[in-house]
N, C-alpha and C positions, 0 to 999 in steps of 0.2 A: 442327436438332435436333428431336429427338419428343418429345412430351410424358413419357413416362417417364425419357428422358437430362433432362430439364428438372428433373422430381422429384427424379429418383438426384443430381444437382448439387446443390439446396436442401437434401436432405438431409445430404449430406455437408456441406455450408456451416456447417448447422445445429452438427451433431454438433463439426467442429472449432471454430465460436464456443463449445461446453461447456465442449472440452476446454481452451481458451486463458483462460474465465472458472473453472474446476475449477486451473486452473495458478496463476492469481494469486493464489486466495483461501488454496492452499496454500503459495505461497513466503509471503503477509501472516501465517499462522500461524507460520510456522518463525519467521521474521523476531522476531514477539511472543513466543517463545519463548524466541529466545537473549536477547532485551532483559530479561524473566522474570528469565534465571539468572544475567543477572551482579549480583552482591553491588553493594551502597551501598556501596563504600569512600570515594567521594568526596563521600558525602550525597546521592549523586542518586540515589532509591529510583524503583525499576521500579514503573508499573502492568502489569498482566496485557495489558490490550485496546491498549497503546501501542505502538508499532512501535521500532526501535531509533533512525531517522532521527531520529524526532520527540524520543526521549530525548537522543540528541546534541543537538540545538538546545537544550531547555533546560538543558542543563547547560554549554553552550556560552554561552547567556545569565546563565547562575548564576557565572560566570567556574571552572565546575569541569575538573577534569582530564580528565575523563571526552569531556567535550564539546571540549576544547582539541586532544586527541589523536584523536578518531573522526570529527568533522566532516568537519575534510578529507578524511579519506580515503575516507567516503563521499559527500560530495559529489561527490569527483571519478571513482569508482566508478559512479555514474550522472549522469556530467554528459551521457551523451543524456537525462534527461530536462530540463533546462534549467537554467540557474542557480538557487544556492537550495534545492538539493532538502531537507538535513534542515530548514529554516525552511517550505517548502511543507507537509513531513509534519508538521508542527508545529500549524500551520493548518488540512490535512484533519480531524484529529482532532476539533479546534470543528465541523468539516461535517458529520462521522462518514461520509466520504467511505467508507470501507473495509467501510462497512456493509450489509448486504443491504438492498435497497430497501422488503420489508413489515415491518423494524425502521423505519424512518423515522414519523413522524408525516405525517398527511394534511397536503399542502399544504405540505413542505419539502422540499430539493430529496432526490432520490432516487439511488440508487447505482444506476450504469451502468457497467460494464466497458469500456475502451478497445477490445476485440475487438470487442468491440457495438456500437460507438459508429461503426467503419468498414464 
């Protein structure tokens, strides 16, 4: 290969880790969106910044309906990512895992993209 196919390769490498870290940050907004609009019928009030996983698990903890009925189905919705998944989102939250990394405090761990990370 020549130095320029060398470049033209990093670049593109480059531009698709954007688009695959531009993808996630977009599906964690939707995601925080619909969790947003569904109503407290069952006492379990939505924050803004929380994903929907993470509000299944506590209301899944709260013994509410909300969490009794959506659990499963999201867990088993991304069971590639491993067991547990709305108890994991649950837990990022405490990390602010979903957070851009110069929101972070100096010296905690920082947000890295799974795209980035390979």
């Amino acid at each position: 290969m020549t130095q320029a196919s060398n470049s033209t390769a990093a670049r593109f490498k480059r531009i698709l880790s954007l688009l695959r870290a531009y993808g996630e940050q977009v599906f964690i907004a939707a995601d925080q969106l619909v969790n947003a609009l569904i109503p407290p019928l069952d006492g379990t009030i939505s924050y803004a910044d929380e994903t929907l996983s993470a509000r299944s698990y506590r209301a899944w903890r709260d013994g509410k309906i909300l969490g009794r009925i959506s659990m499963p189905i999201i867990n088993l919705l991304f069971y590639w990512q491993g067991p547990d998944h709305c108890k994991n989102a649950y837990v990022k939250e405490f990390e602010r895992k979903n957070y851009p990394s110069e929101y972070h405090p100096p010296n905690q761990p920082r947000y890295v993209s799974k795209s980035a990370q390979s």
